[in-house]
MIDOSE-1310 file (N, C-alpha, C; in nm, 2 decimals, decimal comma, always signed):
residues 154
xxxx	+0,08/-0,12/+0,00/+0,00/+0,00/+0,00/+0,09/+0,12/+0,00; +0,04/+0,25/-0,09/+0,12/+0,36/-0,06/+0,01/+0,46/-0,05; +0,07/+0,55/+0,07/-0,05/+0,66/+0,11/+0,03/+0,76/+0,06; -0,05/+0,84/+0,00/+0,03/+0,98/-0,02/-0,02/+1,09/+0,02
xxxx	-0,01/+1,17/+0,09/-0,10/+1,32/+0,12/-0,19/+1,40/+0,00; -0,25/+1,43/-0,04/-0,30/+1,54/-0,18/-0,31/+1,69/-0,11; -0,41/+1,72/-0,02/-0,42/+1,83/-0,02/-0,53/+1,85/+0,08; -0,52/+1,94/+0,16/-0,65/+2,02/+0,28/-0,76/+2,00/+0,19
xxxx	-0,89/+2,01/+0,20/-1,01/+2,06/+0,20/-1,04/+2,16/+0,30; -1,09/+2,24/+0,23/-1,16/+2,35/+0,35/-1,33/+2,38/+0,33; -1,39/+2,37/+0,36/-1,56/+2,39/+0,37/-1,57/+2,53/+0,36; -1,63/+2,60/+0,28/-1,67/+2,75/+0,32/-1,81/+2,77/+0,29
xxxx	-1,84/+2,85/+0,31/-1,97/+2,91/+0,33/-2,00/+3,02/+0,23; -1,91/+3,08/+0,14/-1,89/+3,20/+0,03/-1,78/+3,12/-0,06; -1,79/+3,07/-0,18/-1,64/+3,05/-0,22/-1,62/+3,17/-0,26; -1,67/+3,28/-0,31/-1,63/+3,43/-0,36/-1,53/+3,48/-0,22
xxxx	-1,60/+3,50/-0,18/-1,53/+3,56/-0,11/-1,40/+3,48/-0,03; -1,44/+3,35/-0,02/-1,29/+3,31/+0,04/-1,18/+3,30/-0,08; -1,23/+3,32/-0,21/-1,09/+3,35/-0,31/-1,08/+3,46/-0,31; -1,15/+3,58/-0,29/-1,09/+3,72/-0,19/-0,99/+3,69/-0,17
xxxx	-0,99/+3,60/-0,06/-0,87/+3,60/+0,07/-0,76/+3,48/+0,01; -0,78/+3,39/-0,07/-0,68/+3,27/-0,06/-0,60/+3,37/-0,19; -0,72/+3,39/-0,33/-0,63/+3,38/-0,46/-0,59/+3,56/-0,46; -0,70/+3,68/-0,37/-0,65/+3,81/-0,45/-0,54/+3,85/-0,31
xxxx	-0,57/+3,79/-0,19/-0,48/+3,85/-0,02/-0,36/+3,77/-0,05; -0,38/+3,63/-0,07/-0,28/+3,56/-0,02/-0,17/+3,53/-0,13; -0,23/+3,58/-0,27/-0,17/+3,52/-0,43/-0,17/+3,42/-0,45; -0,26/+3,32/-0,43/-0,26/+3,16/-0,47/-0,33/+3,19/-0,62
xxxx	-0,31/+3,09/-0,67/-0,37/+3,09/-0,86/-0,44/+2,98/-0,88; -0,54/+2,98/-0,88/-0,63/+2,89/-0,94/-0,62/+2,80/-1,01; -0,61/+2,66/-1,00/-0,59/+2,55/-1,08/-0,72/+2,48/-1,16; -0,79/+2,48/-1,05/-0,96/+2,47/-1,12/-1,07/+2,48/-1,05
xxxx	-1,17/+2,55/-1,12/-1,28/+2,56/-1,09/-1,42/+2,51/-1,12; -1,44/+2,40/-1,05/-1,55/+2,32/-1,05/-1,66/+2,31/-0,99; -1,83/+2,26/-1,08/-1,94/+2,25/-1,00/-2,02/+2,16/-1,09; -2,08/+2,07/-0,94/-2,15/+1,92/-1,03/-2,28/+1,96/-1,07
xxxx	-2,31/+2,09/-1,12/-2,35/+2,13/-1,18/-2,34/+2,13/-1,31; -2,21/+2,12/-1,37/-2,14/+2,14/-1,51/-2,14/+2,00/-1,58; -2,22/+1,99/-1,76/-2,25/+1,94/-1,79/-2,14/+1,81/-1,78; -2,01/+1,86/-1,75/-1,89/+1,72/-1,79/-1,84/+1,68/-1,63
xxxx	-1,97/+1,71/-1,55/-1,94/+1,67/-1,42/-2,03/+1,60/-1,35; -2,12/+1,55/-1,41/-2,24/+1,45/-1,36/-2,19/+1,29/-1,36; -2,08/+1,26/-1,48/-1,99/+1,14/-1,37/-1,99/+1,20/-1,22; -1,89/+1,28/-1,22/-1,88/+1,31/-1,09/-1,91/+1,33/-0,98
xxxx	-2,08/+1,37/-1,01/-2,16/+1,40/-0,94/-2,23/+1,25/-0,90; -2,24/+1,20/-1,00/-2,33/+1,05/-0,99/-2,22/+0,97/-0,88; -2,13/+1,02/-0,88/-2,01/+0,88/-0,74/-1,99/+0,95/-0,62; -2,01/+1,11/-0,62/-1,97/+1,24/-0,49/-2,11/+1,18/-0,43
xxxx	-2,24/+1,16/-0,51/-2,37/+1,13/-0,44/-2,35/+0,99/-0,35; -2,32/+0,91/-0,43/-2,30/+0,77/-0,40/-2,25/+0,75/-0,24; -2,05/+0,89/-0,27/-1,99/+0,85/-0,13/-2,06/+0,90/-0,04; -2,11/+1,04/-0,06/-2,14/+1,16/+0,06/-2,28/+1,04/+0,10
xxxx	-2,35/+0,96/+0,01/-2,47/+0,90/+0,07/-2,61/+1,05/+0,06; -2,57/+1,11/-0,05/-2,68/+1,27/-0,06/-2,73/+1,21/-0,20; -2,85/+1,30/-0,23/-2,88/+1,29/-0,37/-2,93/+1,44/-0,39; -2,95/+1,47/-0,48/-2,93/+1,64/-0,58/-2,86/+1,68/-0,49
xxxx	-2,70/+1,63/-0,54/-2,57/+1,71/-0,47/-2,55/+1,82/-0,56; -2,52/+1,94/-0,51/-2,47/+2,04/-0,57/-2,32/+2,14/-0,53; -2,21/+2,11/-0,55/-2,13/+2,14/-0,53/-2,03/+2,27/-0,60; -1,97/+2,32/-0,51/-1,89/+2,42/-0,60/-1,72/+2,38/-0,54
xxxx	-1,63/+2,34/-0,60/-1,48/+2,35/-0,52/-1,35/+2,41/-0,66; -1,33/+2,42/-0,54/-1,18/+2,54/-0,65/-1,06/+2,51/-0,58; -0,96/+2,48/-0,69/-0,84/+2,40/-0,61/-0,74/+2,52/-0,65; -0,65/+2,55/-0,54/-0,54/+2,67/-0,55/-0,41/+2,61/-0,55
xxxx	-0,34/+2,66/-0,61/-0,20/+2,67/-0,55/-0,10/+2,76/-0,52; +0,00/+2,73/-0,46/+0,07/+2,83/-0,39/+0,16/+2,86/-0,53; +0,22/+2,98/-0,54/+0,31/+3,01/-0,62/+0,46/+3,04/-0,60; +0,52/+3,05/-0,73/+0,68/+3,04/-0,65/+0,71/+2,93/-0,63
xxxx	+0,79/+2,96/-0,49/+0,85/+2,83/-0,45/+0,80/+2,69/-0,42; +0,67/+2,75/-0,31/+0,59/+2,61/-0,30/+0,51/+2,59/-0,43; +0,50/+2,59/-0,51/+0,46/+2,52/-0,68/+0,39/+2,38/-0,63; +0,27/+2,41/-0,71/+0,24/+2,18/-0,63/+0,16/+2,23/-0,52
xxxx	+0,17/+2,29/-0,42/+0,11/+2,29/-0,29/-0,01/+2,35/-0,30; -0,11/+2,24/-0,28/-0,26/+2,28/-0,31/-0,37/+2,29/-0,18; -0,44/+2,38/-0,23/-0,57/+2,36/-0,10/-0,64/+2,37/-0,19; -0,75/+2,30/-0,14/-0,88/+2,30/-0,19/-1,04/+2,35/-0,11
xxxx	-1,10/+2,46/-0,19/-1,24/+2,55/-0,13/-1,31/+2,44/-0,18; -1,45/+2,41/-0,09/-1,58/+2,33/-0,11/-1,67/+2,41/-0,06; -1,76/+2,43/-0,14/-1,90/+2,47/-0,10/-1,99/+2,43/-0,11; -2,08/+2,40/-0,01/-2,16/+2,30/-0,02/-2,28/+2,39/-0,03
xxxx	-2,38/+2,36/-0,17/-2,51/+2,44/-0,17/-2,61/+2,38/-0,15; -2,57/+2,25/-0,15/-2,70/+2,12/-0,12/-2,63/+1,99/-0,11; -2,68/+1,91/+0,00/-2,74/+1,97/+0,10/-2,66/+2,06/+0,15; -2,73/+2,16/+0,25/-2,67/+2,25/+0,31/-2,56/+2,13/+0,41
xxxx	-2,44/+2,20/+0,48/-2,44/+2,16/+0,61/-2,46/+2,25/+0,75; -2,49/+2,17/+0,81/-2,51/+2,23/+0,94/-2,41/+2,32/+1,00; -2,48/+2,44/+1,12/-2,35/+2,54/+1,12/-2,27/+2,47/+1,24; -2,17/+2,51/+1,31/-2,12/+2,46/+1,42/-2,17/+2,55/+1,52
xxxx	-2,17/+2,46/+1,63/-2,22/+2,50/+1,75/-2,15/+2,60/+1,83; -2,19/+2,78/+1,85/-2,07/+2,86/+1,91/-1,96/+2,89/+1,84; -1,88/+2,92/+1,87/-1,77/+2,96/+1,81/-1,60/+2,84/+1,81; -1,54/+2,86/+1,77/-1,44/+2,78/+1,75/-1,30/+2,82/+1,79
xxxx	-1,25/+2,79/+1,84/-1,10/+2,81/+1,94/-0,97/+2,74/+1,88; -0,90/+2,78/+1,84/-0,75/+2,72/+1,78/-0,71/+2,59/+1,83; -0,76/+2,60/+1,96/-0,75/+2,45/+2,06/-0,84/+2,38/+2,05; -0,93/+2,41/+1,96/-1,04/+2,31/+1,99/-1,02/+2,18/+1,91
xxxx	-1,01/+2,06/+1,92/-1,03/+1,95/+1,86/-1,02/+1,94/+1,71; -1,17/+1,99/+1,71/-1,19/+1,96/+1,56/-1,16/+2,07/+1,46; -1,09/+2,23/+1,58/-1,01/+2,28/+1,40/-0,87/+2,19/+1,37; -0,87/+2,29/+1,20/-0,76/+2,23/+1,14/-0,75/+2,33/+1,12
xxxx	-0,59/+2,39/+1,00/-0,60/+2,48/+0,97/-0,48/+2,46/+0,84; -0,46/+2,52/+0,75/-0,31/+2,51/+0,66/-0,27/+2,63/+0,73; -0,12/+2,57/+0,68/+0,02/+2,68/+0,72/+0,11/+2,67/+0,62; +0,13/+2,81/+0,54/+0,18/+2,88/+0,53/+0,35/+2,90/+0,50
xxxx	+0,48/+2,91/+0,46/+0,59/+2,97/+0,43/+0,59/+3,08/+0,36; +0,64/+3,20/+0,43/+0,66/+3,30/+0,36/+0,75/+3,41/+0,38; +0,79/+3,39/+0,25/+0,96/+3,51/+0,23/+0,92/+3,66/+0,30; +0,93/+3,73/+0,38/+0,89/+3,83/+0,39/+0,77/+3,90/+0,47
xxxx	+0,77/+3,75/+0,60/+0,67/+3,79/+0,64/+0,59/+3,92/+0,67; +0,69/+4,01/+0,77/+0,69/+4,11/+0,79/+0,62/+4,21/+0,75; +0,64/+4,21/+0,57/+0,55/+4,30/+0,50/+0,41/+4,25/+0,46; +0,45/+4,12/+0,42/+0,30/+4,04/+0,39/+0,18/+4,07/+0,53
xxxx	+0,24/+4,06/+0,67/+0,15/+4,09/+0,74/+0,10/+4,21/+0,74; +0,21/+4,32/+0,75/+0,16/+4,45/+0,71/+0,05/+4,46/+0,61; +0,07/+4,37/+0,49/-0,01/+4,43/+0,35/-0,16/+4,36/+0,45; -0,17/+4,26/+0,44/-0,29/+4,17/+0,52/-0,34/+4,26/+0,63
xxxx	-0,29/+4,32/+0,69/-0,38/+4,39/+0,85/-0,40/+4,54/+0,75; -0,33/+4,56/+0,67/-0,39/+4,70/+0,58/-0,57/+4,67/+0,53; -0,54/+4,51/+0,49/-0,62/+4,48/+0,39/-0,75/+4,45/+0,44; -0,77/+4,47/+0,61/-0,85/+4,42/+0,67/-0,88/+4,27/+0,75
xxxx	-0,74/+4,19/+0,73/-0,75/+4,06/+0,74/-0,72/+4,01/+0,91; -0,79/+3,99/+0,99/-0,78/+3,95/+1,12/-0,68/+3,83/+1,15; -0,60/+3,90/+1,28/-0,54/+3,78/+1,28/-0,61/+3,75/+1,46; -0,57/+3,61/+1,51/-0,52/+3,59/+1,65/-0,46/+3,71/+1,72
xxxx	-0,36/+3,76/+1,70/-0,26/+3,83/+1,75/-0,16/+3,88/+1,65; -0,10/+3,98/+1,70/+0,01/+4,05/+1,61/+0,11/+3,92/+1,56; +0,22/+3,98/+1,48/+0,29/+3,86/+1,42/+0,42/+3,88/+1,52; +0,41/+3,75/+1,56/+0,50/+3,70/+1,69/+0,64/+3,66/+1,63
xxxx	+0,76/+3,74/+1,67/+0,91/+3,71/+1,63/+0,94/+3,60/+1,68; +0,99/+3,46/+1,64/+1,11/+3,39/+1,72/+1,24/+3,44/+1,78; +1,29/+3,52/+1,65/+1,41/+3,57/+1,65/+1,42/+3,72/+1,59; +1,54/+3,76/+1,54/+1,54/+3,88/+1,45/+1,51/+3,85/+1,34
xxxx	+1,52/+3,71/+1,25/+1,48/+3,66/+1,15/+1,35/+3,58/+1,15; +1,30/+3,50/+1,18/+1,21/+3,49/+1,19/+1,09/+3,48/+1,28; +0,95/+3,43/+1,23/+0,86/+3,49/+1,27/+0,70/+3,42/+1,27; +0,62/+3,41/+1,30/+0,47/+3,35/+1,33/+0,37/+3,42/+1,34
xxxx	+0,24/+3,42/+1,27/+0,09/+3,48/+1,28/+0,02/+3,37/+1,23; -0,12/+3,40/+1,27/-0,24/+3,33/+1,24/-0,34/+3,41/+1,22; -0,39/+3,44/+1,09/-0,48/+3,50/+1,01/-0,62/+3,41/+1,02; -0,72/+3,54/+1,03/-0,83/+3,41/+1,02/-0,92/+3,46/+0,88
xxxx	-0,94/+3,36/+0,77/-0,99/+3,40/+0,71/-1,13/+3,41/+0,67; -1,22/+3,41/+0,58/-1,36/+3,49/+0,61/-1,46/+3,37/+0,66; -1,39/+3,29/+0,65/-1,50/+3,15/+0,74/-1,46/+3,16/+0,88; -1,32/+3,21/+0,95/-1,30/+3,21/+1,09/-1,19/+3,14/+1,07
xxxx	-1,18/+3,02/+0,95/-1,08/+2,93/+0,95/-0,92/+3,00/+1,00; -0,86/+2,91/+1,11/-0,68/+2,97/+1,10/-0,64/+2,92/+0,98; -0,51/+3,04/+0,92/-0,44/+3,01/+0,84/-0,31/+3,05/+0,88; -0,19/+2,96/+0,94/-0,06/+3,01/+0,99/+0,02/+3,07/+0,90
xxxx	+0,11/+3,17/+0,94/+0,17/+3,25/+0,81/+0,32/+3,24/+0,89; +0,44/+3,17/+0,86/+0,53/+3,18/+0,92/+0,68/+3,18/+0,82; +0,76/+3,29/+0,89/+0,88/+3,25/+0,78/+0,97/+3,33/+0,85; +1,05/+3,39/+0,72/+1,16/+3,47/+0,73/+1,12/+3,62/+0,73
xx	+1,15/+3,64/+0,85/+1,04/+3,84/+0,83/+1,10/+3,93/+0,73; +1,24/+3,94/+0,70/+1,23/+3,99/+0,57/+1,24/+3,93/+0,42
């Protein structure tokens, strides 16, 4: 057997707006954009029904990738328009169990955070130094989701 990793899913609730924050805040580029809606996606749709155990699935997901360096490194937005899913109970805490979150390398942190708190983007806390070189934040983006942003501050 060989397991390989592919890539996060993340659930959102707007895909508009969370490619706001992944492809126009963060510069990730779009690799594809899909919905089993689309005439060459009802295979697709006919086996997503099957696993999820749903019938009139209607999906939207858009796969990113990082640019540059990390090349390859993908996350993937899902929106779910049918069935809906249920919201979570209260609010959600970094420590809690069931978040996840992706993280991030980045050349420059320093200013990227700057551009991001210009841009309105919430973090946990200010961007936390280890050292004179590098550095740590957690941005949350428009679903609440963490996203860790850590590197080299300049």
């Amino acid at each position: 057997m060989l397991l390989r990793f592919n890539r996060p899913v993340v659930n959102v609730s707007d895909i508009e707006r969370s490619l706001a924050f992944y492809r126009d805040k963060l510069g990730m580029k779009v690799v594809s954009d899909n919905r089993t809606t689309d005439a060459d996606k009802q295979g697709t749709k006919a086996v997503l029904e099957k696993a999820f155990n749903v019938s009139n699935l209607d999906l939207r997901w858009v796969v990113l990738e990082v640019a540059g360096e990390g090349a390859g490194r993908e996350v993937e937005l899902l929106q779910w328009n049918n069935p809906k899913p249920p919201g979570l109970p209260g609010s959600r805490n970094c420590y809690d169990s069931e978040v996840a979150w992706c993280a991030f390398r980045v050349q420059g942190l320093r200013a990227f955070y700057d551009k991001l708190a210009s841009q309105g983007v919430k973090f946990l806390a200010p961007l936390a130094p280890f050292n004179s070189e590098r550095g740590i934040c957690y941005a949350l983006d428009p679903d609440g989701y963490i996203v860790e942003l850590g590197g080299s501050l300049q």
